[in-house]
Each structure stands twice: as structure tokens, then as C-alpha cells.
C-alpha positions as CSV (number, residue, x, y, z in Angstrom):
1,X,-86.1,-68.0,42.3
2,X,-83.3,-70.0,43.3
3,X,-80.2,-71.5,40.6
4,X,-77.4,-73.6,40.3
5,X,-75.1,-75.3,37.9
6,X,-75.1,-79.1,37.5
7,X,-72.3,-81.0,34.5
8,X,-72.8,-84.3,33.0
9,X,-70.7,-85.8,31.2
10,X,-70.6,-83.3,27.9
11,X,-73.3,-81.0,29.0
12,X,-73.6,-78.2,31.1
13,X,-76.5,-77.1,32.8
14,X,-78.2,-74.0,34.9
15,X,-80.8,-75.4,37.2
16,X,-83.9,-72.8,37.6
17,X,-86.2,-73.0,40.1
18,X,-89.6,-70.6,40.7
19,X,-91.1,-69.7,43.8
20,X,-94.8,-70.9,42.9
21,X,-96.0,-74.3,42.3
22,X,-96.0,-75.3,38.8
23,X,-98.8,-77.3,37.2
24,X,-96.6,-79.9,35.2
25,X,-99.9,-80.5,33.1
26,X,-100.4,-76.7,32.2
27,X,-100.3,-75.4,28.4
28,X,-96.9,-73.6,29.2
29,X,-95.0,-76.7,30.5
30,X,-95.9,-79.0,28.0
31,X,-94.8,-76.6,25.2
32,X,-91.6,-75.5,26.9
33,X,-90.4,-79.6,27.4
34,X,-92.2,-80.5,24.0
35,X,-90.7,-78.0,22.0
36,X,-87.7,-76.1,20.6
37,X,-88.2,-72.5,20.5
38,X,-85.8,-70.7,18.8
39,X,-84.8,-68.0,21.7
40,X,-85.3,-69.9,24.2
41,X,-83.2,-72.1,25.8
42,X,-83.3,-75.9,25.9
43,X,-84.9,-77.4,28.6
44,X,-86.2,-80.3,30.6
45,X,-87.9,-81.4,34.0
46,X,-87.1,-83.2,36.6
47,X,-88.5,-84.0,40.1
48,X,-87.1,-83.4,43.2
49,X,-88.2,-83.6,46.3
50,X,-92.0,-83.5,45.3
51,X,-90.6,-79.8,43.5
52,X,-90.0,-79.1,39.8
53,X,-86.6,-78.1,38.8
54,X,-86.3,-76.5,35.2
55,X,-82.6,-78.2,33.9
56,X,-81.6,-75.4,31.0
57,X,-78.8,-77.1,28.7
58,X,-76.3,-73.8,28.5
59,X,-73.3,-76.2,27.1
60,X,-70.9,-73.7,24.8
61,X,-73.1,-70.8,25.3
62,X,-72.5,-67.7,27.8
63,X,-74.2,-64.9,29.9
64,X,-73.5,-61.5,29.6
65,X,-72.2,-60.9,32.8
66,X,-69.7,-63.3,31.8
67,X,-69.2,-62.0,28.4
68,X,-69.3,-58.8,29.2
69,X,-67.1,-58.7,32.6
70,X,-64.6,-56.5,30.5
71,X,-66.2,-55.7,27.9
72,X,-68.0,-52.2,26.5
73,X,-71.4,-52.8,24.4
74,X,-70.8,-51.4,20.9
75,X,-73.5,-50.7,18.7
76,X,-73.3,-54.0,17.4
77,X,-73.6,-55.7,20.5
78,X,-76.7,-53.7,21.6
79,X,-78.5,-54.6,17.9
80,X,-77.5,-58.4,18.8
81,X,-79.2,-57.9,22.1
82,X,-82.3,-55.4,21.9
83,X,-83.0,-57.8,18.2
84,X,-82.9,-60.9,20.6
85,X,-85.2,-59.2,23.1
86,X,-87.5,-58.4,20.4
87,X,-87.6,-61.8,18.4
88,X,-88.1,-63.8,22.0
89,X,-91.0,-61.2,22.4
90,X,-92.8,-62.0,18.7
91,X,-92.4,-65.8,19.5
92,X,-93.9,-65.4,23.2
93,X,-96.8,-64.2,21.4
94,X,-96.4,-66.5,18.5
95,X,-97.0,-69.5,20.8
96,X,-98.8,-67.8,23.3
97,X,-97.1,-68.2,25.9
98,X,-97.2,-65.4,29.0
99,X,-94.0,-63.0,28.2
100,X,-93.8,-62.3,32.3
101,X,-92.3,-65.8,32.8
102,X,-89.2,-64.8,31.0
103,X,-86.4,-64.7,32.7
104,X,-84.0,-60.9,32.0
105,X,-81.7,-61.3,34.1
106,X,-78.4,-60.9,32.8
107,X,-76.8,-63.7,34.2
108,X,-79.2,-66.1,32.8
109,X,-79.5,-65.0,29.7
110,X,-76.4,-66.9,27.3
111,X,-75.0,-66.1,23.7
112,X,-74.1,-68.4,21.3
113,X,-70.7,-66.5,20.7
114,X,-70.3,-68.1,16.8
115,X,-73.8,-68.4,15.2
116,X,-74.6,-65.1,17.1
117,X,-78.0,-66.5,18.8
118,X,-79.3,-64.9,22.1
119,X,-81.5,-67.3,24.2
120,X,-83.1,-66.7,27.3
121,X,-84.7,-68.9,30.4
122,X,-88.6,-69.5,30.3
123,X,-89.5,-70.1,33.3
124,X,-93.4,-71.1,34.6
125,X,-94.0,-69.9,38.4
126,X,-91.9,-67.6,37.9
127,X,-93.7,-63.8,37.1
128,X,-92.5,-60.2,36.7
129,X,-93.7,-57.6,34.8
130,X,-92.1,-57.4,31.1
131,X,-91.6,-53.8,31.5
132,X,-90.0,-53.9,34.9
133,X,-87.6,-56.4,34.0
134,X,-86.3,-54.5,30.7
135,X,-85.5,-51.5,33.4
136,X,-83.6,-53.5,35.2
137,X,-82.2,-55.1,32.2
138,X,-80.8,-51.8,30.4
139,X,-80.0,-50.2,33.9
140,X,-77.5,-53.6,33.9
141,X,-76.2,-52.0,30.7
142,X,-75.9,-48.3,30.2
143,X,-72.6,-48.4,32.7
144,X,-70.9,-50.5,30.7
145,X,-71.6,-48.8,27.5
146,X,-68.9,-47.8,25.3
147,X,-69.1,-44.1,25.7
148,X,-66.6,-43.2,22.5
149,X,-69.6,-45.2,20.1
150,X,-72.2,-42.1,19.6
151,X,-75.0,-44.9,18.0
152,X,-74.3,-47.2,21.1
153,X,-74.6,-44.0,23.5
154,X,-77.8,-43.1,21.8
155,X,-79.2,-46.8,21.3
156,X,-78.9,-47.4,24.9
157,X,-80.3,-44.2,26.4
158,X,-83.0,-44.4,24.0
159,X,-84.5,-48.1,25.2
160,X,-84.1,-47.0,28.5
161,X,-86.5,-43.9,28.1
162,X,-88.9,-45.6,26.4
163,X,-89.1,-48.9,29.2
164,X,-89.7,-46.0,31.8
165,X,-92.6,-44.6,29.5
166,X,-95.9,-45.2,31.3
167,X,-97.3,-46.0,28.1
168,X,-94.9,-49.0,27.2
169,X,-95.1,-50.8,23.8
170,X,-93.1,-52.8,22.2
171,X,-93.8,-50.7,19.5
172,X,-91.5,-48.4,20.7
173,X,-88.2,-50.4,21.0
174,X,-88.6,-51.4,17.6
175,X,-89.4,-47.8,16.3
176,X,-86.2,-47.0,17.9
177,X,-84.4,-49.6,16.5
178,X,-85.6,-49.0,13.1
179,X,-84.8,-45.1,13.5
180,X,-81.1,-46.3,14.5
181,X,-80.7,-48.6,11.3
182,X,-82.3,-46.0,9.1
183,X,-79.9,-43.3,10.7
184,X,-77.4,-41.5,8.3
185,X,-74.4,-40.7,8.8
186,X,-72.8,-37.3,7.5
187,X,-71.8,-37.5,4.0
188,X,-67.9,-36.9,3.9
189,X,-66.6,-34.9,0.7
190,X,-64.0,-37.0,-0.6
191,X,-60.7,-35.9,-2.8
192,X,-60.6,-35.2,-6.5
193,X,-60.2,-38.1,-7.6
194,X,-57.6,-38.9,-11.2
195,X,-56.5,-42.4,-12.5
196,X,-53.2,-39.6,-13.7
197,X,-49.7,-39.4,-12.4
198,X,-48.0,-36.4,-12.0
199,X,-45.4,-36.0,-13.6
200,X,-43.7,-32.9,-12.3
201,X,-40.8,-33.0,-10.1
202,X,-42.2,-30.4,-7.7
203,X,-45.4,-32.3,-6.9
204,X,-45.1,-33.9,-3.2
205,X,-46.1,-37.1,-2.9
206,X,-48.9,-36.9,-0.8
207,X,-50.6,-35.7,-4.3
208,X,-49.6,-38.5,-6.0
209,X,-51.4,-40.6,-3.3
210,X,-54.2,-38.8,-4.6
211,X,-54.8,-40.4,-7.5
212,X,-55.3,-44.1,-7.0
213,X,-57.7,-46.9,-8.4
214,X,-59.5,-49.3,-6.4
215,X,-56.9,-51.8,-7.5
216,X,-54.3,-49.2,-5.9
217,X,-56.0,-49.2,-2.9
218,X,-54.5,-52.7,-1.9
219,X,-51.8,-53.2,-4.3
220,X,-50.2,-49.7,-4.5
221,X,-49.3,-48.7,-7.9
222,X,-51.8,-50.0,-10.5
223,X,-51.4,-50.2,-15.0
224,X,-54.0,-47.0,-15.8
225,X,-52.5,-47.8,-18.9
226,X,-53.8,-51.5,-19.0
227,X,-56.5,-50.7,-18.0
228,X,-57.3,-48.2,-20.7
229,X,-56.1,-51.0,-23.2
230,X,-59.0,-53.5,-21.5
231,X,-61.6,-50.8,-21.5
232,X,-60.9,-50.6,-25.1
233,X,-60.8,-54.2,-25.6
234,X,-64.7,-54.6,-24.2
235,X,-65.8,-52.0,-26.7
236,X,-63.9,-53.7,-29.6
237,X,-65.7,-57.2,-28.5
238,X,-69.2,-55.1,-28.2
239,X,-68.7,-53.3,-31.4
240,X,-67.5,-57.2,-32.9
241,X,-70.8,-58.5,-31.8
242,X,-73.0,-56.2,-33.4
243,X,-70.8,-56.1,-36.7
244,X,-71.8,-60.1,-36.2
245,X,-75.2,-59.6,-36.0
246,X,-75.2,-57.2,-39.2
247,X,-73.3,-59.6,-40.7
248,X,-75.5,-62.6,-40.4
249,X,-78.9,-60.5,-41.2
250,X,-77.1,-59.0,-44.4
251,X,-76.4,-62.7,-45.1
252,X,-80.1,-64.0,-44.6
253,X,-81.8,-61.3,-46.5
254,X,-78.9,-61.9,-49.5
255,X,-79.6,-65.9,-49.4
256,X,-83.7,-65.3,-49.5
257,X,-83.1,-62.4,-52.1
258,X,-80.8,-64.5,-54.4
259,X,-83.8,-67.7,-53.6
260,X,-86.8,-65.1,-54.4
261,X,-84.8,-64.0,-57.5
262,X,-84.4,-67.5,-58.9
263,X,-87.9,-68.7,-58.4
264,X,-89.4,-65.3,-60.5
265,X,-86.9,-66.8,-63.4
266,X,-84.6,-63.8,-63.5
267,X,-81.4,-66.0,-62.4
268,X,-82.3,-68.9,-64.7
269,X,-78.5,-70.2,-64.9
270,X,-78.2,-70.0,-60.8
271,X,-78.4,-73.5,-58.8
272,X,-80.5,-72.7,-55.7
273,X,-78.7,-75.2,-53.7
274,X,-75.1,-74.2,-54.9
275,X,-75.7,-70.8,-53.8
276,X,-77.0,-71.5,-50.8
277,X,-74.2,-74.1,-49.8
278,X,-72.1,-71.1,-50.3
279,X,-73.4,-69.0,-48.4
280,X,-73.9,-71.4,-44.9
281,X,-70.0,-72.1,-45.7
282,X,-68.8,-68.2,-46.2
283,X,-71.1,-67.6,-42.6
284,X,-69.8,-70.7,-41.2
285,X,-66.3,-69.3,-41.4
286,X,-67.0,-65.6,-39.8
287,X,-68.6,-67.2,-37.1
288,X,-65.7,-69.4,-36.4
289,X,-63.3,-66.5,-36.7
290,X,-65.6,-64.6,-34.3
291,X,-65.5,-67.2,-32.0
292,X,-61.6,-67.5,-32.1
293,X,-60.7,-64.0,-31.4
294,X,-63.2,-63.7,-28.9
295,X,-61.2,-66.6,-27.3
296,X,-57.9,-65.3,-27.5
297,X,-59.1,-62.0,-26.1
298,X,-60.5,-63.3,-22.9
299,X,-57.1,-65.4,-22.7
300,X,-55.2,-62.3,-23.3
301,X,-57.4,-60.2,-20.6
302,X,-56.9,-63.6,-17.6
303,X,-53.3,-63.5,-18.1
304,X,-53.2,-59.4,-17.5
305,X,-55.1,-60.4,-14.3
306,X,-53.1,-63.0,-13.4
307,X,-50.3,-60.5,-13.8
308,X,-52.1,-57.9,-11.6
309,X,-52.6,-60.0,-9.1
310,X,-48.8,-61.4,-8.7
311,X,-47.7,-57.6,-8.4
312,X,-50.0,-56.9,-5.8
313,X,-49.3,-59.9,-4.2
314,X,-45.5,-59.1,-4.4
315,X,-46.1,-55.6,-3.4
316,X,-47.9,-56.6,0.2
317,X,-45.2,-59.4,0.4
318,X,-42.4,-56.7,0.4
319,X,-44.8,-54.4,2.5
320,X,-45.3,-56.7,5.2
321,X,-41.4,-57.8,5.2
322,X,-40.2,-54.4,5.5
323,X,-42.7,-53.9,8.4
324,X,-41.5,-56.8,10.1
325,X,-37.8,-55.7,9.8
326,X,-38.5,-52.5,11.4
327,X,-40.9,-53.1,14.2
328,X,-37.9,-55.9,15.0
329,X,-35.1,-53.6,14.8
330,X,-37.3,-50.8,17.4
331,X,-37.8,-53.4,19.8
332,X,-34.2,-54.6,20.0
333,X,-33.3,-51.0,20.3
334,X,-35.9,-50.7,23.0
335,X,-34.9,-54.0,25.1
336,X,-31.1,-53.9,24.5
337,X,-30.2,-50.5,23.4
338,X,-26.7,-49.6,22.0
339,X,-24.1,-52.0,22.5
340,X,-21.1,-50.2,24.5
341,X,-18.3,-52.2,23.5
342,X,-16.0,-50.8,26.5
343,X,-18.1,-52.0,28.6
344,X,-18.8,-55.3,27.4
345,X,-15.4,-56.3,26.5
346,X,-12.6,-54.0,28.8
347,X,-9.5,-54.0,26.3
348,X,-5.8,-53.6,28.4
349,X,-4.8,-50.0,29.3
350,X,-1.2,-51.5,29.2
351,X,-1.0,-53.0,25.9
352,X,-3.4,-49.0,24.3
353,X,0.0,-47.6,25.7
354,X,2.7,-49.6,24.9
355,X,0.9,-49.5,21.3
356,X,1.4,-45.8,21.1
357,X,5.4,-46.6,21.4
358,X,5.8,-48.7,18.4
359,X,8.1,-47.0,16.6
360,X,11.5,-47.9,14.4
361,X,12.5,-51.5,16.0
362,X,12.0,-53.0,12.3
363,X,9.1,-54.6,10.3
364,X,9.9,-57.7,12.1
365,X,10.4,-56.6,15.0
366,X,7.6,-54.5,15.7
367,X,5.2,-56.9,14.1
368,X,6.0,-59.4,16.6
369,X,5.7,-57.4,19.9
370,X,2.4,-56.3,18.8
371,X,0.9,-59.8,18.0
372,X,2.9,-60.6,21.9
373,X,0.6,-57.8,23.2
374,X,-2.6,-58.4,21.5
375,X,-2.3,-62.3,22.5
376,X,-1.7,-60.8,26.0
377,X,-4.8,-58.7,25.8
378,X,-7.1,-61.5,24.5
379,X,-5.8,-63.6,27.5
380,X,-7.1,-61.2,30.2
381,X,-10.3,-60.2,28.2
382,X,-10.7,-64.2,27.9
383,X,-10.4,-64.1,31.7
384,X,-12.4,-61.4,32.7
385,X,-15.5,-63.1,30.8
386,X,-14.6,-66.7,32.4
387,X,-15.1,-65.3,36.1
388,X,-18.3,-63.1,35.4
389,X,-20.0,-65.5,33.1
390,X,-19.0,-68.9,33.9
391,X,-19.3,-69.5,36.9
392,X,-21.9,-72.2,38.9
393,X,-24.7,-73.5,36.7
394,X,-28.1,-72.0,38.6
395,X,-31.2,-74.2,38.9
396,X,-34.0,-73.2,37.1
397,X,-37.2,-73.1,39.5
398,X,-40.7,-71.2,39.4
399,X,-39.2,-68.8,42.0
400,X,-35.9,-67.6,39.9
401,X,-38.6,-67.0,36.5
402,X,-39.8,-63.7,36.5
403,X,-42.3,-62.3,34.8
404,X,-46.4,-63.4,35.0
405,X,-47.2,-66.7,36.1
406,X,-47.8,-69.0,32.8
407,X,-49.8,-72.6,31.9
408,X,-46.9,-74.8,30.1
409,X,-47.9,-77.5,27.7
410,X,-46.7,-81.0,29.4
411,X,-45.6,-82.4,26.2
412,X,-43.0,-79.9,25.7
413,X,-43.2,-78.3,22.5
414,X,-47.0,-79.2,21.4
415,X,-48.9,-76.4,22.8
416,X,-47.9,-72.7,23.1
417,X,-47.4,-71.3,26.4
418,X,-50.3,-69.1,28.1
419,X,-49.1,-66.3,30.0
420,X,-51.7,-64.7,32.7
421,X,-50.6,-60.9,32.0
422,X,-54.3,-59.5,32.3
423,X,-56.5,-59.5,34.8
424,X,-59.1,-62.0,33.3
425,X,-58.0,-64.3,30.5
426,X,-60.3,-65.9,28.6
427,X,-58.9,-69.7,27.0
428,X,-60.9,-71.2,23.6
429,X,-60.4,-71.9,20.1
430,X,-62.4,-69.1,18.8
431,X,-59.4,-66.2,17.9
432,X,-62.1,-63.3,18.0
433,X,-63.3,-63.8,21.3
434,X,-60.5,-65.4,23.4
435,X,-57.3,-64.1,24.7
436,X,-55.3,-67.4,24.9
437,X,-56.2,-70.1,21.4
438,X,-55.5,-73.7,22.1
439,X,-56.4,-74.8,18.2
440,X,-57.9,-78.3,19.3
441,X,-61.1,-79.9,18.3
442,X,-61.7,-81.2,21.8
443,X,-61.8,-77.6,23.0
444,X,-64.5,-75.2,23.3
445,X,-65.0,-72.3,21.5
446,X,-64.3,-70.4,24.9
447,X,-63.6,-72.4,27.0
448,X,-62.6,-71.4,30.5
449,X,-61.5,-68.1,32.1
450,X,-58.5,-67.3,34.6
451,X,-59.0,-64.6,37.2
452,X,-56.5,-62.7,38.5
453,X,-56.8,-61.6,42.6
454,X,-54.6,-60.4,45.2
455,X,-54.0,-63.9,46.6
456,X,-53.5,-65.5,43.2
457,X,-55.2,-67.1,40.2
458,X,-58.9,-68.4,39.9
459,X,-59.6,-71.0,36.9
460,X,-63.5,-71.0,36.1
461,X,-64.8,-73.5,33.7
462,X,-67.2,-71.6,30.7
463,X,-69.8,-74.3,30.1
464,X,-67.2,-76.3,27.9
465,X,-68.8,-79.4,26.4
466,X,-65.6,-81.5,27.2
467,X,-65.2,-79.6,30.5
468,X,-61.9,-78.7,32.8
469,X,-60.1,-80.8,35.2
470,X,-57.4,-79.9,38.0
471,X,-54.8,-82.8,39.0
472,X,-57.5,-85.0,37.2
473,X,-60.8,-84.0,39.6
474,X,-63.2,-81.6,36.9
475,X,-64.8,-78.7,37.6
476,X,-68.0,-78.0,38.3
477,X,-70.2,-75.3,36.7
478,X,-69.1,-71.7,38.0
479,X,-66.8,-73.2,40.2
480,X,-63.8,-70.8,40.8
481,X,-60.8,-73.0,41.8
482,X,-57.6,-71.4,43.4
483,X,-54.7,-72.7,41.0
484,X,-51.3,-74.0,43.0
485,X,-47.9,-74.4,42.0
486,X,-47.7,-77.5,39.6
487,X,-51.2,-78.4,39.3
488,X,-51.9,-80.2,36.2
489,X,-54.7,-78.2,34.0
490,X,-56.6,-80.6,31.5
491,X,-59.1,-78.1,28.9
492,X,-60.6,-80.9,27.7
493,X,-57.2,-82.8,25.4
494,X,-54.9,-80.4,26.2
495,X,-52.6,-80.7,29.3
496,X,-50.5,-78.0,30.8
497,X,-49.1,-77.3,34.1
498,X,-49.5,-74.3,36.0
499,X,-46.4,-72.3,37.2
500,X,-46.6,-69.3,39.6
């Protein structure tokens, strides 16, 4: 099998290539450029050279050996990727297509890093056994398993015994996959549990701590008491609607008694509809009362939330600022340490000793030699900082910066600065999987990565839709350019230059 990458103008592709003649009028073929399958990726054909080259659209997606250069596999990763293995498996058989001509390679098989989606290459001509490649798949894997994630440890290992079974089934994986889900995990006893405050002055207050709310567990301190008064509140309004109810059967049953009564002639002097006018009026008016309190109680109980919710909000405000302040104040303590005035600004050994013999010359007298000295003093200190800090103006080149080599926005000012401190940074819009965010609708969700070597930096385009250019000339798909001083770096809208 041989491959390579290919761009157009917004599309990237992997070019796949089997080492058997393939039947362009087969079952296989026709489904695979006829249809969209849902793990599979994309794909056309075109001819070349009397051979058939498989074009697999892999624009914003990206292999694991990509993805995963740097990366552990969490437990979450391996349910993402043993759950695509198995879904690809269902629809190979759902279609009926022959599961030997996929492709598990890892450097072929692309993630959708937002909507989560693992696709892989179908490829006719091209045949292994199912059970072979899935060796070779999880062998790729269990190195680069994050070893302090006890599920992921197990997870792993377990897959890999089961493809070296004699007896394999994909029964198996997903019995244990289904184990792992169903898996619980040791119940924890948690603290006693009170909605009180203590009181007592000897009580620490990791004991006060204690006795939180779910309200306190983001807001800190939290109205028990307010609480109470709502709780009471919603069995007032319960109690009110069942005292309603009573009210309006007790009504009914009087209106048909007082009706029944008139009609066996023992309220003669009664007028029917008088009475039961009255009535409809008198229950007219305790449901409108009803209705008003129940009103002004649900009023009453959104402005206590609304109240809540500005205290917490004020409470993580003042949280946050206070944080702030002293993760500032360490790291000026850690960059500058103490200020040693002495050594900063020298003061006159003269004018320290001549201060010491100030004595009886007069108010006057003595006022005036001292303000003499100290103007002396500020003279020389004035001097002293003229010829160690003002002297010639030094030109600011890449070779006087220190520090990593960076990508500067040409527009000065529009784009943050990207500075290469690791040894592969990823470049996107997407926060959660990139190390650099250029927040531009033009750019990819990841976009490129940077590569750091002994002989300098290697920019690698990541299947971006709008693609990467150097001094205007774009990249081509897994190309690995060696960045120079100055070159201009386009991702997609946004233009930066690269200094070493």
C-alpha cells in the first residue's frame, strides 16, 4: 500500500493506494464512491496511469499519531477509540462489506477533534486479517497509555488479550467494554453532614467547613435560615391549595343542598337564583385572593434568588480578585525580589557624616547647610544614574531578544504573540486542544503544528481547510518546512512573522 497527501484549494486529502487490482465495477467500490458511511471516511476515485487511486477527503480531521505525538490515552480517549472500532465493525456488516479492507493503521485513521467522530480508510485491494491488524493497532497504544489512569491501564491491557485470543470475537471487545462502563468505583464515606453553624469559639474552622449546602459549595456562606423560611413557604402554598380545594367542594355541595332544599318546598321564601349568584360571587373572590397571594409568594421567593445569586456572585468576584493579587505579588517577589535601596540609589558618605555634626549653628543656619548638602547629594545620585542608564540607545534585533523564538502578528497589536517554549506546539482556534489560539473564523480548529529540533523550527500544516503559506508559497500536506528568520507565516487570515 502506498500514500500521500495532495491539497486543493480548501480540501485536504490522503491518497491510498492498494497493492491488487481493483474491479472499479465491484459491489465494494460502488458503495464506497456512492455512499456516505458514517465511520468511514469520504472518498472518491480517480485514474492514473491505468491504476486506481482512492482520494480520502481528511480536511480538519487528524490521525492519532498526530494527535497523540504527546499525548497519554485516558480512559476517555480509549472509549472514543475502541467505540469507533466497534461502530465501523457493526456498519461493515451492516452493508456488507468485507471488514479486512479496513485500513488500522494509526496514521490513517483521523478524528474529528469537535464533534468527536472517529473515521477510518476503506480500502478495496487492500486485505489483512481483522484480528491481526487490531494487534497491531493496540500494540501502537499500550506505550502511550497513561499509566496513573487505573480504568485506562485496565481497558487497554484488556483489548489486547482478548485480540491475541485464538478464539477472537468481537463479542469480546464489547463484553469488555461493557464490564468497564458497568464498573464501580469504591463508595467513599463522606462527612456528617449539618446545614448548622457552630457557634462556639473553640470550634476550628475546618468544622465549620463541614457544614455547607450545595449552594455553599460555590458561593461560600449560604441563608440556612432563608431557606428554612422557603421550605416553609412551599408547605404554606401546598397546605393553601388543599384548603382551596375544600373550600370549593364545601361550596358545591352547600349551593346543590340549598337548590335540593328549595325544590322539596322547605325554603319557600329563598330565590334559587339569588342564592346561587351569591355563592359564584363569595367563590369568585377566594379564588382571586388565592391567586394573588400565590403571586406575591413566587415574587417574594425570585427576588430571594436573585439575592442569592448576587452574593455568590460577589463572593467569587472577591475570591478571584484576591487570588489574582497574590499570585501577582509571589511572582514579583520571585522575578525581582527585595528592592535594596543602597544598592539602587548609593546616597554620599560625605554629606551621612557631615549630617552627624549638625549641631548649635542656629535654626537658620543649620537648616540651610543641610538643604546645601542634600541638593549636593541629589546631584551626584542624579549623576551616577545618567552614566549607568543613559547612555547609547541599543538597537533592537532578533539576536539581542532572549528568550524562545516567537510568531509576531504583522499588524502590530491584532494578534497575540506565539512563543515556541515546547517542543511541539499545536496552533488552532479550538482552546481545548491547541497550545497557541488564533480566535479567527478563517482558521482551523487545529490548525498547524511547530516542531522543535536541534537545528531549529519545523512548521507542518494539520489538514486546515484554508491551509498555511510561508513568504506566500502554501504548504503541502505533511510537509515539514524549516522556518528562517523573518519569514512571513499566513494560517489562513492571519499573518505573522517568524523571529528566531
Amino acid at each position: 500500500m502506498r500514500a500521500e497527501y495532495k491539497r486543493d484549494m480548501n480540501h485536504n486529502y490522503l491518497i491510498l493506494q492498494g497493492d491488487q487490482e481493483v474491479d472499479t465495477s465491484s459491489y465494494q467500490v460502488r458503495m464506497l464512491a456512492g455512499n456516505v458511511l458514517p465511520s468511514i471516511l469520504r472518498c472518491r476515485l480517480q485514474g492514473l496511469d491505468g491504476k486506481i487511486l482512492f482520494y480520502y477527503e481528511i480536511t480538519s480531521r487528524q490521525s492519532l499519531v498526530s494527535l497523540y505525538e504527546q499525548k497519554k490515552f485516558g480512559i476517555e480517549d480509549l472509549r472514543l477509540i475502541f467505540g469507533g472500532f466497534l461502530q465501523v465493525m457493526e456498519e461493515m456488516g451492516e452493508y456488507l462489506l468485507n471488514p479486512g479492507q479496513l485500513v488500522f493503521d494509526p496514521e490513517y485513521v483521523f478524528l474529528d477533534v469537535e464533534k468527536k467522530n472517529l473515521q477510518f480508510c476503506y480500502l478495496p485491494g487492500y486485505a489483512r486479517e481483522v484480528q491481526e491488524q487490531l494487534q497491531s493497532f493496540t500494540e501502537y497504544i499500550l506505550p502511550k497509555l497513561d499509566h496513573e489512569d487505573a480504568q485506562a491501564v485496565m481497558l487497554g491491557y484488556s483489548v489486547y488479550r482478548s485480540a491475541l485470543e485464538d478464539c477472537f470475537h468481537l463479542e469480546h471487545i464489547k463484553q469488555v467494554m461493557y464490564q468497564e462502563k458497568e464498573a464501580k468505583l469504591p463508595e467513599i464515606p463522606l462527612p456528617d453532614i449539618s446545614f448548622s453553624r457552630k457557634e462556639t469559639v473553640g470550634e476550628t474552622e475546618a468544622s465549620e467547613d463541614v457544614s455547607w449546602s450545595r449552594e455553599e459549595s460555590v458561593s461560600g456562606k449560604y441563608d440556612a435560615e432563608k431557606r428554612k423560611d422557603v421550605t416553609g413557604d412551599k408547605k404554606k402554598t401546598n397546605t393553601g391549595k388543599i384548603t382551596m380545594v375544600i373550600t370549593v367542594v364545601l361550596c358545591g355541595l352547600g349551593l346543590v343542598g340549598v337548590l335540593a332544599a328549595n325544590l322539596l318546598g322547605y325554603l319557600p321564601w329563598l330565590c334559587v337564583e339569588a342564592a346561587m349568584g351569591a355563592g359564584l360571587v363569595f367563590l369568585g373572590i377566594g379564588v382571586s385572593v388565592y391567586l394573588v397571594s400565590q403571586k406575591k409568594k413566587r415574587k417574594e421567593e425570585k427576588n430571594w434568588r436573585k439575592e442569592v445569586q448576587e452574593k455568590r456572585r460577589q463572593k467569587m468576584a472577591g475570591d478571584e480578585t484576591e487570588k489574582t493579587c497574590s499570585e501577582s505579588r509571589e511572582k514579583r517577589w520571585e522575578n525581582n525580589g527585595p528592592i535594596q535601596r543602597s544598592q539602587e540609589y548609593p546616597l554620599n558618605e560625605t554629606f551621612l557624616q557631615e549630617k552627624s555634626e549638625y549641631t548649635g549653628n542656629g535654626r537658620n543656619g543649620a537648616k540651610e547647610k543641610k538643604n546645601t548638602e542634600i541638593s549636593q547629594t541629589d546631584k551626584n545620585v542624579t549623576d551616577n544614574r545618567a552614566s549607568v542608564d543613559f547612555g547609547e540607545t541599543v538597537v533592537l534585533s532578533s539576536n539581542t531578544m532572549s528568550g524562545p523564538s516567537s510568531l509576531v502578528s504583522r499588524e502590530p497589536g491584532e494578534l497575540a504573540t506565539i512563543y515556541l517554549k515546547e517542543d511541539i506546539t499545536i496552533i488552532g482556534k479550538l482552546e481545548t486542544a491547541c497550545d497557541a489560539v488564533i480566535p479567527l473564523p478563517t482558521v482551523s480548529r487545529i490548525h498547524c503544528k511547530i516542531r522543535k529540533r536541534d537545528d531549529g523550527y519545523y512548521l507542518t500544516d494539520l489538514n486546515s481547510r484554508n491551509g498555511t503559506s510561508i513568504n506566500g508559497k502554501m504548504l503541502k500536506g505533511a510537509e515539514e518546512y524549516l522556518l528562517h528568520n523573518e519569514d512571513e507565516v499566513d494560517f489562513a487570515q492571519a499573518r505573522y512573522i517568524f523571529l528566531s
